[in-house]
N, C-alpha and C positions, 0 to 999 in steps of 0.2 A: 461539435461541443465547443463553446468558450466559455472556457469556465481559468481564470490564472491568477492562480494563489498570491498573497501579497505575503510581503517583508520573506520571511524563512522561512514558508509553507511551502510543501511539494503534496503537488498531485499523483498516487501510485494506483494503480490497476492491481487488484490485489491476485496472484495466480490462481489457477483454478486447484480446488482442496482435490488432493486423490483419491480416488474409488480404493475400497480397500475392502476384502472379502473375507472370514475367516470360516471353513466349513461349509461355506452354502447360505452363513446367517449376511441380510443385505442391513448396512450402517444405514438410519438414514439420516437427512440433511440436518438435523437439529443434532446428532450426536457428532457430527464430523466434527475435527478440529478445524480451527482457522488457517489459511495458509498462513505462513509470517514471512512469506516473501514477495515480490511484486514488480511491474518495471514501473521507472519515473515517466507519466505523462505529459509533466509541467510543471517548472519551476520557478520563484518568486525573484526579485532583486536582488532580496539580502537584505540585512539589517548594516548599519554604520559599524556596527560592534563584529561582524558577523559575516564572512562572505560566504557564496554558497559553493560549494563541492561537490556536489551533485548535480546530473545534466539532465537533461531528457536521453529518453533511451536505456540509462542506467537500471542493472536489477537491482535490488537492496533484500535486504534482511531488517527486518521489525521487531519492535517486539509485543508479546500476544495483546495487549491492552493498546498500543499504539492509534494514535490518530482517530479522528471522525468518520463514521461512515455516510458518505452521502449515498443517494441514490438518482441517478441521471438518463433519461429515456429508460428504465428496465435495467440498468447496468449498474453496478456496484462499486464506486470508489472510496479510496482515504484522502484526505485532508490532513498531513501532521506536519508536525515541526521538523527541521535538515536534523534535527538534537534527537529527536526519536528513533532514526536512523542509525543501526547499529554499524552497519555492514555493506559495502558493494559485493555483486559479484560476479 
């Protein structure tokens, strides 16, 4: 995959949403929530105004409306701004 975001974008892997069961009834994919967390795959320069803070490697916390979803070989990424980024962790 090369895919490397410009200025203050970062690339995140968004974590896998958890299976969650109550009584035997199965959630399925359309009702699960989103994860809102994810590790950094790739990050931008930065902006002159703007340096970035975030590495590669990094997990982050989002939030629920956060970033672009792209889709790449069958795989599921974001696209957002370092600003959308609430949280390392």
């Amino acid at each position: 995959m090369n895919i490397k975001p410009l200025a203050d974008r970062v690339l995140v892997k968004p974590a896998a949403a958890e299976e969650k069961t109550i009584s035997g009834i199965i959630i399925p994919d359309s009702a699960k929530e989103k994860p809102l967390k994810g590790e950094v795959l790739a990050v931008g320069n930065g902006t002159k105004d703007e340096a970035m803070v975030v590495k590669t490697g990094d997990m982050v916390l989002y939030g629920k409306y956060a970033g672009t979803e792209i889709d790449v070989d069958g795989e599921k990424f974001l696209i957002m701004r370092q600003s959308d980024i609430l949280a390392t962790i």
